[in-house]
N, C-alpha and C positions, 0 to 999 in steps of 0.2 A: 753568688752561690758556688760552692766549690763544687769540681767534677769527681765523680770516684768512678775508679778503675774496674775494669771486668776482665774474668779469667775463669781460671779452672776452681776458682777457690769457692767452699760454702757460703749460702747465703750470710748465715755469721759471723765468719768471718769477715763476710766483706760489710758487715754493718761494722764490727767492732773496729773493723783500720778507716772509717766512714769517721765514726766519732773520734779514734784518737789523731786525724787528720785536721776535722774540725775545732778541736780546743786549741792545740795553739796557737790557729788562725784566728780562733777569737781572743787573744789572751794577747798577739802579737797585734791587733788592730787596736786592744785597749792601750797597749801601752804606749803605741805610736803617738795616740791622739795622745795620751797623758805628757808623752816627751815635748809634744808640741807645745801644748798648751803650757808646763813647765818651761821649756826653751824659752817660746816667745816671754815671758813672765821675766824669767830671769835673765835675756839680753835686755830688755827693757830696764831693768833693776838696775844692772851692775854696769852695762857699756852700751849706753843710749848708741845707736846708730844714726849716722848723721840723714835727716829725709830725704829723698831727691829734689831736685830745684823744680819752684813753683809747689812745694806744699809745706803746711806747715807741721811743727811737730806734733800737734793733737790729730790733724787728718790723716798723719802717717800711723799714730799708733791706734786710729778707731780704723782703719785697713785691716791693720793686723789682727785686732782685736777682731773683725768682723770675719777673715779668713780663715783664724782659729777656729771660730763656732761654727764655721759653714763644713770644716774639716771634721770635727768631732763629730756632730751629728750626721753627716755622711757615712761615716764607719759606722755609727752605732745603728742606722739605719740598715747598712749592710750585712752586720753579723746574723751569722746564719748557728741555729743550733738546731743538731740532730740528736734525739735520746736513742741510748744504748736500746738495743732490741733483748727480745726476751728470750733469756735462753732455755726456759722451757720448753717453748712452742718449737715441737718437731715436727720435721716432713710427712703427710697422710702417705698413707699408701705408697711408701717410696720413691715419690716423686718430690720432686725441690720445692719448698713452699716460697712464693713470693715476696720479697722482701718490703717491709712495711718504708711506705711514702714520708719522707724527710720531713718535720713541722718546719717552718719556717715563721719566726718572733720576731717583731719587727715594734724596737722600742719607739715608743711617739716621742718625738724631742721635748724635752723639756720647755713649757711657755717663756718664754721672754716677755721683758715689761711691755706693758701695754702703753696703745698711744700715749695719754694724759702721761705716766712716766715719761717717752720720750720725750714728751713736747716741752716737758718742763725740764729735761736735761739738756737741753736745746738752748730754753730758757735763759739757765745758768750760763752757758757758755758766750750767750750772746752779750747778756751782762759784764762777764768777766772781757770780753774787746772792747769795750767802751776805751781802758787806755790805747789800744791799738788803735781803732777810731782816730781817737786824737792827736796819735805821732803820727797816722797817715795824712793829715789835714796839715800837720806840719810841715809834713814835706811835700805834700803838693803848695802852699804860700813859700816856702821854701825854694822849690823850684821853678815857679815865678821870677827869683830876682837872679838874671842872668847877666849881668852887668862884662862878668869876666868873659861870656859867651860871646859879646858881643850886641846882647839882647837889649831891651827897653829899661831896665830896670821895673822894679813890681810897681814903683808910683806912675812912671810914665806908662807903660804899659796899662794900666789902669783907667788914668787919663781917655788914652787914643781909644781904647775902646769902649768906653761911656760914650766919647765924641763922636763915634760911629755908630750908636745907637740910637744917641738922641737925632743925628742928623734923619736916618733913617725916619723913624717916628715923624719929626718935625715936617721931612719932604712930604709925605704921606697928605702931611695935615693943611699943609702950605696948599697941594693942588686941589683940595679939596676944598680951601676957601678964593681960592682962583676960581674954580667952576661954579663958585654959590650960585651966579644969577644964573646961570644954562641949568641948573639943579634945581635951580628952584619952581623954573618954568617945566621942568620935566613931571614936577612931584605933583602940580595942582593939576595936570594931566593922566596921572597916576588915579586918579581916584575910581573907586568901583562902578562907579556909576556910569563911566567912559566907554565902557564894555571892554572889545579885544584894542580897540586903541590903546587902554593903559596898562595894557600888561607888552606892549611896545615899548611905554614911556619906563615901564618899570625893570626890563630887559637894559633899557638904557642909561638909568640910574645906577645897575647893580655894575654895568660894563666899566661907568665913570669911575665907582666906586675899585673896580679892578684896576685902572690906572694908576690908583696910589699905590695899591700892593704890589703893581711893576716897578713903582721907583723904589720900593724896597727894596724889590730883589737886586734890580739894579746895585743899588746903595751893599749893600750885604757884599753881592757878588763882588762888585770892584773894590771892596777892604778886602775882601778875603786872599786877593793877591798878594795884599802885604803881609800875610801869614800863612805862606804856603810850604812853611818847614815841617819839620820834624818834632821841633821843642815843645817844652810844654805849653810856653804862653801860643805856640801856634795853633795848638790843641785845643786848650780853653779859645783864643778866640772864635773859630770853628764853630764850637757846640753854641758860643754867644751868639753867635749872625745869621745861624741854622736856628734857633729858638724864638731870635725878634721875628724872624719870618713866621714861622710856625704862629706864632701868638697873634698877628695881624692876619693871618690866614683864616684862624680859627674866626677871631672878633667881627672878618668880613662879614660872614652869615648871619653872627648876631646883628649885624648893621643895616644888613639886607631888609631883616623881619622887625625889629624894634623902630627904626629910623629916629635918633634922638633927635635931629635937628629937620626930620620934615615930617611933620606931623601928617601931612595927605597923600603920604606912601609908606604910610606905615602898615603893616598887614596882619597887626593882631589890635585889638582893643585895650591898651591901653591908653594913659595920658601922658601928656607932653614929660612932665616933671616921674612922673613911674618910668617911663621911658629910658629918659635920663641915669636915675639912680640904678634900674636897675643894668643899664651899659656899662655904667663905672663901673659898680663891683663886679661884673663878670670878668670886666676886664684886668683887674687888680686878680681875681682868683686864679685865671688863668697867668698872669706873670710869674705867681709865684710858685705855683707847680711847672712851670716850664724852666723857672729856677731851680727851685730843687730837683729835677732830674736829669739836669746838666751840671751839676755837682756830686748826684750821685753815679753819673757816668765817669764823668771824670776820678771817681776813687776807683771804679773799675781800672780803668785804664790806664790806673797807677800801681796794678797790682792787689789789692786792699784785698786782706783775708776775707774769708764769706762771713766767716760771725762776723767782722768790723764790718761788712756791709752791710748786714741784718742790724747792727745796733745803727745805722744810720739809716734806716727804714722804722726803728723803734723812734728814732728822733723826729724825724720831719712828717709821718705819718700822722700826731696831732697835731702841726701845725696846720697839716691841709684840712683837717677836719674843723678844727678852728675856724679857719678860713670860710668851708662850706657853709656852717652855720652861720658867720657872719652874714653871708652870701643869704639866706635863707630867709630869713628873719627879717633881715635889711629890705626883701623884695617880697612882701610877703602883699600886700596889693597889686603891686604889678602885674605876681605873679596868678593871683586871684581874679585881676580881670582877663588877662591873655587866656589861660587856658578856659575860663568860664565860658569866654566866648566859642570855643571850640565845642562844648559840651552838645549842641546839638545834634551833630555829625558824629564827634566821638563821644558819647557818654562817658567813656572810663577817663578820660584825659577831661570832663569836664568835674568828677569824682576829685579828682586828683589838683584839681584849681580849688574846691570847696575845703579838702584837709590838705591844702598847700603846708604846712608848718610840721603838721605830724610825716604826711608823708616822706617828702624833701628829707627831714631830719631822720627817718627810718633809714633812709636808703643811703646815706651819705654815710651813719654811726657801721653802715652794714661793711659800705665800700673798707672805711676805714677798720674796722676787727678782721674782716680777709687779710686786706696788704699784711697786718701784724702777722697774722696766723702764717701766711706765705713766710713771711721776712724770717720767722723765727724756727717753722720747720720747715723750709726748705721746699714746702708748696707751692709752688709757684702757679699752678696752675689754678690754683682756690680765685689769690688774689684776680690772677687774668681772667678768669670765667666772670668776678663779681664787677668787673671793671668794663668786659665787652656789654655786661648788661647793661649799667646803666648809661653805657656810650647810646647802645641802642634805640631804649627809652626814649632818651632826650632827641637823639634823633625819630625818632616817629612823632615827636611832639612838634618837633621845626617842621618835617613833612606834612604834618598835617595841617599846620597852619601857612604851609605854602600852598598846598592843594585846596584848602577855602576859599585861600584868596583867588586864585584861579578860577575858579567852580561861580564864587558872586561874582566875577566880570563877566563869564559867560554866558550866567542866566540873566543879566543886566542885559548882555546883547540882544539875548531871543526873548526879552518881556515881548507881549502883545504876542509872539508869535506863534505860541503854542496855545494848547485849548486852557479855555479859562477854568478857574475852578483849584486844589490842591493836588492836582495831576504833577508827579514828579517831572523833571525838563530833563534834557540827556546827559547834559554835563556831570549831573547829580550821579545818575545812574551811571557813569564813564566811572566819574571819580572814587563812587563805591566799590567795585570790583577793584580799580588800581587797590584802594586801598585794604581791602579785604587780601589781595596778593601780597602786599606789601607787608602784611599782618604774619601770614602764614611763613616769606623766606623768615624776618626775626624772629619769631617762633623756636623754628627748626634750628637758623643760627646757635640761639640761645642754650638749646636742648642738648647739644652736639657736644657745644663748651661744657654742663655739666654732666653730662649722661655722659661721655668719652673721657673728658681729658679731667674732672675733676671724682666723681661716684665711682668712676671705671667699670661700668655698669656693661660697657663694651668696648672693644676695641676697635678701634679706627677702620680697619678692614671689615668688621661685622656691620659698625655705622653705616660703611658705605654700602655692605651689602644690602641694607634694612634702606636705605633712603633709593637703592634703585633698583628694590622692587619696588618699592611704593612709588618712588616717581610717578611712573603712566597712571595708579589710580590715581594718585594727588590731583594731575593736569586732567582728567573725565573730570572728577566733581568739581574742581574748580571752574573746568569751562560748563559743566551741568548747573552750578551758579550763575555764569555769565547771562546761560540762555536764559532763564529764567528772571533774570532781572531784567533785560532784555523785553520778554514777554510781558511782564508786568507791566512796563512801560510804554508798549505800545496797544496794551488793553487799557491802562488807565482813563483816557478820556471817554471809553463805551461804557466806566464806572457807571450805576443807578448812584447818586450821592442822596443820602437821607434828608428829605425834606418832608413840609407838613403835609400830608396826604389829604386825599380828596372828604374823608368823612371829618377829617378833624377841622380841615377850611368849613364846610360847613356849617358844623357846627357851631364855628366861633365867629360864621358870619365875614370868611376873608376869599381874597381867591388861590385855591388850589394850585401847586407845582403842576405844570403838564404829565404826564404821564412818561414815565421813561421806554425807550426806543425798545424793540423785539430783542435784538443783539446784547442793549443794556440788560435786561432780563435775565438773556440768557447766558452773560456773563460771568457770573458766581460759579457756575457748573464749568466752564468750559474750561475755569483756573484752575477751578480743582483738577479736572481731567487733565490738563496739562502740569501739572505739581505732581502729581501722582506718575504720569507717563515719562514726565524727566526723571523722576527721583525715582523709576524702577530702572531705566535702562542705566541711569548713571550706576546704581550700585551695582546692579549686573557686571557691568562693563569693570566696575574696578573690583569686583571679586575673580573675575578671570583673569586681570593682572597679578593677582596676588597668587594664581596658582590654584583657584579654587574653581572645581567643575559646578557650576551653576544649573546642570540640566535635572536633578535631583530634587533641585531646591524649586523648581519650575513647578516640575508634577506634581510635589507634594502641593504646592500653592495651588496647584487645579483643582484635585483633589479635595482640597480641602475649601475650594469655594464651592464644588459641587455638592460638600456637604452641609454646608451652611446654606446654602441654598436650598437644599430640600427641606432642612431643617425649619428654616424662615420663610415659609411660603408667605404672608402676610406682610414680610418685610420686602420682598421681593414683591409682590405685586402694588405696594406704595410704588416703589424706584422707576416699574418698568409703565406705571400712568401717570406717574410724573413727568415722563420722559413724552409721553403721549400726546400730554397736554400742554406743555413747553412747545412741541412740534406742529400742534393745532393752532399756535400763538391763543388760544383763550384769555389770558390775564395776562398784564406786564405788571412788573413793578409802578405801585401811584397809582393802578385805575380800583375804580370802586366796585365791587363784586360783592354779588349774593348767591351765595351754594348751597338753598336752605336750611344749613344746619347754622349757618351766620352770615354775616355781612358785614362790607369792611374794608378798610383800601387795602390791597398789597402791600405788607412791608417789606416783604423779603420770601424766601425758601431755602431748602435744605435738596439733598437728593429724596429727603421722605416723607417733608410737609410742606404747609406752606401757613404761612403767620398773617392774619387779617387784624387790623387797626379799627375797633369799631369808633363812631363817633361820639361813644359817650369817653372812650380811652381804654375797653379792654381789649386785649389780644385774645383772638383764638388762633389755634395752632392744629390744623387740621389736615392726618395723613389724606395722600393723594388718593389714595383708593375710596374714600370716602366723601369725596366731595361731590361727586353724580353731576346733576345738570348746572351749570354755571351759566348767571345774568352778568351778563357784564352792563353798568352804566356808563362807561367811560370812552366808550370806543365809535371814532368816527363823528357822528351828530346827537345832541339831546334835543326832541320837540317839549317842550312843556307846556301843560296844560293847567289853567287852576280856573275855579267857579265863584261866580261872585252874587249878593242877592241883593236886587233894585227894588225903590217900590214899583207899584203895579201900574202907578198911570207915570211909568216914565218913557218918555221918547225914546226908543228905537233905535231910530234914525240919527239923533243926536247923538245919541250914546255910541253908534260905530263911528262918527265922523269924530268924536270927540279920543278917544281909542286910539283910531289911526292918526290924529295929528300926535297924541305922544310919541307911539312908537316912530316917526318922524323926527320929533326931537331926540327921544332917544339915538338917532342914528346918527346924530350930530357929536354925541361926545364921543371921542377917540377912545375913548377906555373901552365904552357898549362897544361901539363900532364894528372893533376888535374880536368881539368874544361873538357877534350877534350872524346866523348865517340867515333866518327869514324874519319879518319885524313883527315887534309887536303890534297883534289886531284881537278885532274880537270877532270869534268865532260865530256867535250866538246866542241865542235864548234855547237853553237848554231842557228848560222846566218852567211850570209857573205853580207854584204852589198859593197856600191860604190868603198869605198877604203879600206877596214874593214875586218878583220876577226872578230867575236864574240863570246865569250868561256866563255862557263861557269864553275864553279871553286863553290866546296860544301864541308863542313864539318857538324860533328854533336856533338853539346857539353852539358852541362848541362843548366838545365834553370838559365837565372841569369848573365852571365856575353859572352854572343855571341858577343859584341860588342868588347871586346878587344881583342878577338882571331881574329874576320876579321881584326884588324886593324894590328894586327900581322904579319897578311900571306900577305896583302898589302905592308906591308914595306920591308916581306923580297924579293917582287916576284918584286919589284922596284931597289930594290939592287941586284941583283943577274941576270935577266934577260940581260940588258944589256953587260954586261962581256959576256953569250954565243952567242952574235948576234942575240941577240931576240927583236926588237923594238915595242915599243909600236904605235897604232894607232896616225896620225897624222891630225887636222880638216882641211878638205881643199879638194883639187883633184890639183896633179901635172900634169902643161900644158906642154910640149917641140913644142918649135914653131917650124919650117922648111921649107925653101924659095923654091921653085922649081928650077931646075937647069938654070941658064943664061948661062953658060959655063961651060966645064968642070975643067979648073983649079981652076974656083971662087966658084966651088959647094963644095969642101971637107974641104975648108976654113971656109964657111959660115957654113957648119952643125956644125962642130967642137965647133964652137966659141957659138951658138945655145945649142951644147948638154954641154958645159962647166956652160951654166946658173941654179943658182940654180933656183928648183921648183914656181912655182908662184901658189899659195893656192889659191883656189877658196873659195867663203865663200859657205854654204851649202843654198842651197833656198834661 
């Protein structure tokens, strides 16, 4: 913005020397830009200038070109126009009126092509090096044959370093059939079943396996002596000896976790022959990407324009994809049992074994359209972000089937040792957290790569700002995780686990689950209370890392339970004799209870009911405020009583002695034995009715299983009564009819025949 001058002169005037200052400033910025933009146009035209060394002539004139436009739109950005003032408007009251404020127009630059134009003008260019490409490729086999140098010539040179490769390889292969039988004895010691012994043996199998990639290095390192110049063959050999390394480095891992040739240290679920095919071709995919990018370094390092490197990025880029899907397709069992077997632990990676073929081939077609997209505009950071992910990936998948393996030796160790039942063991719970951490840094990794350096969503300073604040929450909830898995695990064996309850044994005539413990009972609540009390301080705790005053949000939460609280008096007073009734131990989970309104075993509660099991199979579900007086039958001792009806001239006396030798044998079988704490006897004659005797008959057993002991002493006093001349009651009333005498000979005839009739039962009422 230009400055104007101040003096003794009218405001008018000094608007009118304001504007005629202004136009030629604007009229001398157009023309400047326009001399440039001509200049540069017409030296380019008529007397190309030579580029400077190390660029070529299309990046010297997209410089310029790009300089010109950054200069033009600068100026047109800059001009400043002031309009003439009005020279009507006079001074009021002969005082100087203020002069009107400068507008300032500020043209918006003209849009330029948009991406999809660049990228295809990219495109073109990178097409147009393909001959460049190829006289670079020339002159690097070119300068290969250095005969006049001094050097190997390009066939001998070729030779010595194949011969240095395969030896490498070979050694590798050679110590590792030297150690067969020590490997072999290590692998059948390897097995999960070993416990922490085989993850000794399996320490010591991966170390062997280390051994051969020493004699690589070895092998590598001492060729590389004899290529310790400067030339190009000393170059290429270099990147060649640094690459076999790298390739048997990589394969180590896969060798580790596949084991093609030891099937009983192998640590994912596959077979011998999956095993196999799927080693080869990793190993074939990776040679060949470790080839082409020791080829495309070496066009680096030869100089090679960027288009000729981008069209050698357009080249080799199918063939790696090529390659993947071979890789893909070729392993697509292997690869479906390994990860399948993972799916328990990881569900997503068990996903990803079930569409092995669609996924694989997603993520490989994806790698591949990146690399191009980088290669051809200059993105480089697209390609890398899509490249760190899938490195990731795959590594969480090897992680995770290393951490299996570990996890079954060590719960192979502690079998027997922990409570019985599907109670988690620690390793399980260890390995969760590791890997729930190990989840969250690739995450963030992953995020970083496209949120920073590929969307530009923020800047690397901002990133970092944004990852340490959150840090400290991150580490609370995560460790507010830990504890809670932690807690789960050391409540698990005071779990009530769902068994048949007392009314349903019953009913079906079996014996009833014991009754679960007070603790177990009281178990369900005490989780919640601690889920709730972790997960309020954890969030607390990382909203004050974040910067955020939490005492606000406190009150309001008081507040707002005091209103709910008065609101829900009814809901409130379930919670607060629930809590009552828990503390009186009344009912546990499994005993059998009647709270007049039902009866039923315990199957469970809430903070505001409680759920009874009756024995025909309904549920009732009945808030705590409502249940009043509760019978519990389950607790401590059952006496039971039942009545039975004799006839009336039955023995007494026989009848208790015969009684008490059952319940006698009764106490012989280990099942009664068990369940019985006073024996079966008989009480008494309780009643004697019409034709009846009535006796009662009492034992006393544990709570839980009363039903199959009565049904016990029934069967035997059914069996066994009869053999002593013991009969059971009969429904009826026996008549004997009798004629009065008509004669004497006809009377002894007639009764006879009378008392020969059997009984005639009366029915009762």
């Amino acid at each position: 913005m230009m400055r104007t001058t101040t003096g003794n002169a009218s405001p008018a005037s000094r608007g009118r020397r304001s504007f005629r200052l202004a136009v030629p400033s604007i009229l001398w910025a157009v023309a400047l830009a326009a001399s440039l933009v001509l200049g540069a146009t017409a030296v380019r035209a008529e007397a190309p200038t030579a580029p400077p060394a190390g660029m070529t002539r299309e990046q010297f004139d997209s410089l310029v070109d790009a300089i010109s436009k950054a200069v033009v739109e600068r100026l047109k950005a800059e001009a400043v126009q002031t309009p003439a003032p009005d020279a009507a408007v006079k001074p009021r009251s002969g005082k100087n009126a203020p002069s009107p404020k400068p507008e300032i127009v500020i043209t918006p630059p003209k849009p330029g092509p948009g991406e999809v134009a660049i990228f295809l003008q990219r495109a073109g260019k990178v097409a147009m090096a393909f001959p460049v490409l190829g006289r670079q490729l020339d002159l690097v086999v070119g300068g290969l044959g250095q005969d006049s140098n001094g050097g190997w010539g390009i066939a001998g040179f070729v030779l010595a370093l194949g011969a240095i490769a395969a030896a490498a390889v070979v050694a590798e292969g050679a110590l590792r059939r030297l150690l067969g039988t020590f490997r072999a004895r290590l692998a059948v010691g390897a097995d999960a079943g070993q416990g922490v012994r085989s993850l000794v043996h399996l320490t010591a199998l991966a170390l062997l396996d280390g051994l051969g990639l020493l004699a690589v290095w070895l092998i590598c390192n001492a060729a590389g002596a004899w290529f310790s110049g400067d030339t190009a063959q000393d170059k290429l050999a270099e990147a060649v000896l640094m690459g076999i390394f790298a390739w048997r480095l990589y394969m180590l891992v896969f060798r580790i976790v596949l084991r093609p040739d030891l099937p009983a240290a192998r640590l994912c679920a596959v077979t011998s022959d999956d095993a196999r095919t799927m080693y080869s071709r990793i190993a074939t995919v990776m040679l060949a990407i470790i080839g082409g990018r020791i080829l495309g370094r070496i066009l680096f390092a030869a100089g090679t324009p960027p288009d000729a490197l981008a069209a050698w990025q357009v080249v080799v880029v199918p063939l790696y994809l090529a390659f993947f899907l071979w890789l893909v397709f070729g392993t697509k069992a292997a690869a479906s049992q390994w990860l399948g077997g993972l799916g328990t632990a990881a569900p997503l990676a068990g996903a990803v074994g079930r569409h092995w073929t669609a996924t694989a081939s997603a993520f490989f077609v994806a790698l591949a359209a990146t690399q191009l997209y980088s290669a051809i505009s200059g993105r480089v950071q697209v390609g890398g972000a899509m490249l760190l992910t899938l490195t990731l990936v795959i590594g969480l998948l090897i992680f995770e089937t290393l951490m299996q393996a570990f996890v079954r030796r060590l719960d192979s160790q502690l079998l027997g040792r922990t409570p019985a039942g599907d109670a988690p063991k620690l390793p399980d719970v260890v390995a969760r957290c590791v890997r729930v951490a190990v989840l969250i840094g690739v995450v963030v990794t992953i995020l970083e790569a496209w949120v920073v350096d590929v969307l530009g969503l923020a800047s690397a300073d901002q990133w970092d700002q944004i990852t340490r604040s959150s840090r400290t929450a991150g580490i609370t909830l995560f460790l507010a995780f830990v504890v809670w898995e932690l807690f789960k695990h050391a409540t698990a064996p005071y779990m009530a686990r769902k068994s048949k309850g007392a009314a349903e044994a019953i009913a079906d005539g079996e014996a009833a689950a014991a009754p679960a413990s007070r603790i177990a009972t009281m178990m369900p609540l005490l989780r919640v209370a601690a889920a709730i009390l972790i997960g309020f301080l954890a969030v607390v705790i990382a909203l004050e890392d974040f910067g955020i005053n939490v005492m606000p949000l406190i009150a309001g939460a008081s507040i707002f339970g005091i209103a709910i609280s008065f609101g829900s008096q009814t809901l409130v007073r379930d919670i607060v004799s629930g809590i009552f009734y828990l503390t009186d131990d009344a009912f546990r989970v499994g005993e059998y209870i009647d709270c007049g309104k039902a009866k039923g075993t315990v199957e469970g509660f809430t903070l505001r009911s409680i759920k009874l099991r009756h024995q025909n199979g309904q549920v009732h579900t009945i808030p705590f405020g409502q249940l009043g007086q509760i019978t519990n039958f389950s607790r401590d001792w059952v006496t039971v009583k039942f009545n039975l009806r004799f006839a009336r001239d039955t023995d007494i006396e026989k009848l208790r002695k015969a009684a008490k030798k059952i319940g006698a044998d009764m106490m012989e079988v280990a099942e009664i034995r068990s369940e019985i704490l006073s024996p079966f006897k008989m009480q008494g004659v309780v009643d004697i009715i019409d034709n009846a005797l009535l006796v009662r008959f009492k034992f006393t057993v544990r709570p839980g299983n009363p039903a199959m002991v009565q049904r016990e002493a029934v069967k035997r006093l059914f069996k066994v009564l009869p053999g002593l001349g013991i009969e059971f009651a009969k429904d009826g009333a026996t008549v004997i009819l009798q004629t009065p005498a008509a004669s004497a000979e006809g009377a002894p005839a007639e009764t006879a025949t009378v008392a020969k009739q059997a009984p005639v039962p009366v029915a009762a009422g």
